[in-house]
N, C-alpha and C positions, 0 to 999 in steps of 0.2 A: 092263815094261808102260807107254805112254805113254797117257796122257788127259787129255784133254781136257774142263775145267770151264767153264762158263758159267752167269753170276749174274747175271738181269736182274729181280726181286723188288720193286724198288722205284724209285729212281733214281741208283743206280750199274750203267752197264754195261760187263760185266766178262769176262774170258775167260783162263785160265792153262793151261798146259801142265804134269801132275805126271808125273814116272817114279818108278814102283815104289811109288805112293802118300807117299814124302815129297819127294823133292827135287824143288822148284820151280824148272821151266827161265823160266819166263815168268809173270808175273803183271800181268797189263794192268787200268786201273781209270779208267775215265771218266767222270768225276762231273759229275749236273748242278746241282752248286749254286747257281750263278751263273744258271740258267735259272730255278730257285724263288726266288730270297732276294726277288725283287718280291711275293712271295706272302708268304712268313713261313713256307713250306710247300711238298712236294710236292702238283705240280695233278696227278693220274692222268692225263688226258689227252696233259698234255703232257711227260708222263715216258716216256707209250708210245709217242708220235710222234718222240719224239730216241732212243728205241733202236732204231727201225725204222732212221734214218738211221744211227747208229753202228753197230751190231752186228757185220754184215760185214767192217766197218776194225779192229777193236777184235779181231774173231779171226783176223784176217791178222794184226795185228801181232804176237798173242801168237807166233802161228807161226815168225815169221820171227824174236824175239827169242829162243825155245825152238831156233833153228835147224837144224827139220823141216820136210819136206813135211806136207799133211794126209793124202798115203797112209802115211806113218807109223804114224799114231794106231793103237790098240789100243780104241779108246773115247772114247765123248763120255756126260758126264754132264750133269745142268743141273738149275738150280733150278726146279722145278714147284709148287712149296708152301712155304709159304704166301705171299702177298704181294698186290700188286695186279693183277688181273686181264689187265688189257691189257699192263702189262710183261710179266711172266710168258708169257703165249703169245707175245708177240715170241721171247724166247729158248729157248722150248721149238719150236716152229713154225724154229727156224735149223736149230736143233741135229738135228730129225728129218728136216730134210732133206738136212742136211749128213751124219747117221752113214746114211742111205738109200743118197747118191750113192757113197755108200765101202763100204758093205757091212758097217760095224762094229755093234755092240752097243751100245745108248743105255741110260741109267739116269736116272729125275728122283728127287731128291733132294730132300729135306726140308731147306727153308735153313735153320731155326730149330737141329736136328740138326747140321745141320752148321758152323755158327756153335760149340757146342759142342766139336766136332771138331776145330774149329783148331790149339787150343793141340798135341795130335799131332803137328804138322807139323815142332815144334820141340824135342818133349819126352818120352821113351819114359812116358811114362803108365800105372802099372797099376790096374787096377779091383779094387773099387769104388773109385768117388769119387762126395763129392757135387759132383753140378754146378750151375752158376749164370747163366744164360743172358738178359743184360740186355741190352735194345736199344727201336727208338722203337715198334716194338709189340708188343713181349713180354717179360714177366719171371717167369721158371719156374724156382723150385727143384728138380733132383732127384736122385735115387738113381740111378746107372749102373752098371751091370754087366755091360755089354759095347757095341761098337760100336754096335750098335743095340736095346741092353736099356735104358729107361728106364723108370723108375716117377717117375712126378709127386707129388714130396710136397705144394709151394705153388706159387702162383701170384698171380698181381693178380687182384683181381676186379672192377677199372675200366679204370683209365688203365695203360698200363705206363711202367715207370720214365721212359725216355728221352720218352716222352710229355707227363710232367709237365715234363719240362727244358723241350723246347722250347715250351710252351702259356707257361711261366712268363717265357722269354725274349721270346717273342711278343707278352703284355701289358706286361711293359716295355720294348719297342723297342729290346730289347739288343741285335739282330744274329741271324744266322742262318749257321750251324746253332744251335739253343740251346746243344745240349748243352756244345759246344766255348768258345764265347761264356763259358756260365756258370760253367766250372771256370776258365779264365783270372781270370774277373774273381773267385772268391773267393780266388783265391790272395792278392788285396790288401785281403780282408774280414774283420770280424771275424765268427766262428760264433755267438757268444752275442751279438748283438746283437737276434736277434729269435729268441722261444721259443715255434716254430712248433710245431704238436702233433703224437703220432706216432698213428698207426692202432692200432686196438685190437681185431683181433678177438677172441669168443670165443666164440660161435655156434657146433652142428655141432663138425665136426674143420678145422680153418680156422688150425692153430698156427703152419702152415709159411707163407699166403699174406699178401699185403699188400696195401695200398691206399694208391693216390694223389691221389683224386680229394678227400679230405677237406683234405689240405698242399696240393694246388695253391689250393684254394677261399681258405685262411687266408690263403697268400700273394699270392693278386691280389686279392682280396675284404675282407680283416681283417685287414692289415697294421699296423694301427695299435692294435689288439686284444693284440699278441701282443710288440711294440713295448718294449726294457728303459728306455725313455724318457731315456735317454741318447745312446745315439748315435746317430751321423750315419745317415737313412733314404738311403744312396747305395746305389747299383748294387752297388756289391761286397760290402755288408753284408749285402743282400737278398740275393744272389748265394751267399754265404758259409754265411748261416744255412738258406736253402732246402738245398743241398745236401749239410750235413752234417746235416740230418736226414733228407733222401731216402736216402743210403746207409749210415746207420744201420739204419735200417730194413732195410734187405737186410743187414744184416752180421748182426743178431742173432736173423734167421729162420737164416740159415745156419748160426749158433754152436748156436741150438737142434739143428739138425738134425745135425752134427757129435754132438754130445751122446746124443741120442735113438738114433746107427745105431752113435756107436762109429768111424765111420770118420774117418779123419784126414787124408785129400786133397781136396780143392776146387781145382773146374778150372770158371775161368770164359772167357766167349765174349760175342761180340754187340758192338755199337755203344758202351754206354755202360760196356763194358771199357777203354776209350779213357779213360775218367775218375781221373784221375789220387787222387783221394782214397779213390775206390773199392780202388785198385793198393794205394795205403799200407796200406788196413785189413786187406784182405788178406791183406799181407806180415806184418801183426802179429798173425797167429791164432796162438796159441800151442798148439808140440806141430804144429801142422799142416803139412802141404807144400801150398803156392797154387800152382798156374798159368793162366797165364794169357796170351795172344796176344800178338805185338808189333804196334805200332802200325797197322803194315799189315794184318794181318791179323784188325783189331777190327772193321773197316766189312766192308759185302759186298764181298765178292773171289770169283772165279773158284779161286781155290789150293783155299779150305776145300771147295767143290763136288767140284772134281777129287781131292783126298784122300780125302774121305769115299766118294763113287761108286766108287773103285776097290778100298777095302774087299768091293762088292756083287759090280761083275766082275769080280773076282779068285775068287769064288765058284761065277761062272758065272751071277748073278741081274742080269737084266737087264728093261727093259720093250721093246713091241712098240710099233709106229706110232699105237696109239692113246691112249699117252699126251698128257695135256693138262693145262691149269694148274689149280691147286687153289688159290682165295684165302686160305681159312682151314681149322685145323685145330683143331678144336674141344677133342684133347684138352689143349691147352695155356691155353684158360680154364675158371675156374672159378665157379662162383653162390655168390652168399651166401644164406644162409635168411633 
């Protein structure tokens, strides 16, 4: 079975060619960094205006690197949910006319899910596992137990992870993307230089979820509050202490959870699986098996789409023409009382 993934969610756009749901003939990724970094930020506007111009080029190339015609395909899957609204129906709006003109079977797919998914690509995975799925707007703990069995144990119930990197990199003019910015510059930091606080919920059933929004505050707002009144207030210190207490935080909602199910795999996905201290902590859960993506496959890609998608039509479950984009998906936030 060949299909055809396409990932336009945000501001990479993207387009791969999988057979047989793992082996990646093509994985195309055209990032608009370089068109945000004058912002400090993805503009919506003009992330949907540069997939309009790319999209087309971006899935000829996958094509021709996968070295298939498009009457080949067996299937076109594509990101429909959740993201920003105008990317999103760029690449659902290709995709339905592209599996129209061919007469195949289309599927929109859940990026957030499928970010999850990834790690698959690489790694015969059995279930349960808990998974862990961090990136620049979403951080969800949960419970897997099949392809498309999740239960949501936690979640953010502000900022997500990847959120607070770049809000953090953004008020101090570290560069752009943050996230990447800020794990480079703590590798030359010291952690205990500043003893930023950690979230504390206990309200409700709230054991598994976390908060960002209270570390981001300390760290652009009350840096001098939290300050070991030694050393150096540099970039990499700041850099250093923010993020080893950002992913403590997720390491020891997940050890909770680990603990509470009994299960002993963690399969992490998303954007800020790219962070390299995250990778470490990870790799040192004890008793545990971790996986988790390779670098390529941490940002939005086309692969993880076209993998997960042909889990559905492999089944036979497919959507009709009037699929359309979904910006959010509610069940992946949670409220505090």
């Amino acid at each position: 079975m060949l299909v055809l993934g396409i990932e336009s969610s945000c501001d990479e756009c993207a387009a791969s060619v999988i057979k047989d749901g793992k082996i990646i003939l093509s994985n195309v990724i055209a990032t608009q960094i370089e068109d945000h970094k004058i912002y400090m930020g993805v503009v919506p506007e003009i992330a949907s205006r540069i997939h309009t111009q790319w999209i087309s080029g971006v899935v000829k190339e996958s094509l021709e690197i996968a070295g298939i015609e498009a009457t080949e395909l067996d299937g076109i899957a594509v990101a429909n949910r959740p993201g920003l609204s105008g990317s999103l129906l760029v690449g659902v709006s290709f995709a339905k006319g592209l599996a129209y003109s061919l007469g195949i079977p289309i599927i929109g797919v859940d990026h957030v899910k499928a970010h999850l998914y990834a790690p698959h690509l690489e790694y015969d995975i059995e279930y349960p596992y808990i998974g862990l799925l961090v990136s620049g707007g979403h951080t969800v703990i949960a419970k897997v137990t099949g392809f498309d069995q999740m239960e949501i144990m936690g979640s953010t119930i502000d900022d997500a992870c990847g959120e607070a990197f770049d809000k953090v990199a953004k008020f101090y003019n570290f560069g752009y993307p943050g996230g990447k910015i800020i794990d480079d510059l703590a590798k030359k930091g010291d952690p205990k230089a500043f003893n930023f606080p950690r979230s504390s919920l206990h309200k409700g059933d709230h054991k598994y979820d976390v908060s960002y929004s209270g570390l981001k505050t300390a760290v652009i707002n009350q840096i001098d509050q939290f300050w070991d009144g030694v050393s150096e207030k540099s970039p990499e210190n700041i850099a250093a202490s923010f993020q080893h207490i950002a992913i403590d935080v997720l390491i020891k909602r997940v050890q909770k959870a680990i603990k509470d199910t009994g299960i002993k795999r963690v399969v992490a996905g998303g954007g800020v699986t790219a962070n390299s201290y995250l990778r470490e902590r990870l790799l040192e859960l004890r008793g545990v098996n971790s996986y988790f993506p390779s670098l390529s496959l941490c940002t939005d890609n086309g692969a993880m789409i076209a993998s997960y998608g042909s889990e559905f039509l492999k089944r036979g479950i497919s959507d009709d023409l009037s699929l359309t984009a979904i910006s959010r998906v509610m069940a992946f936030r949670r409220g505090y009382p």
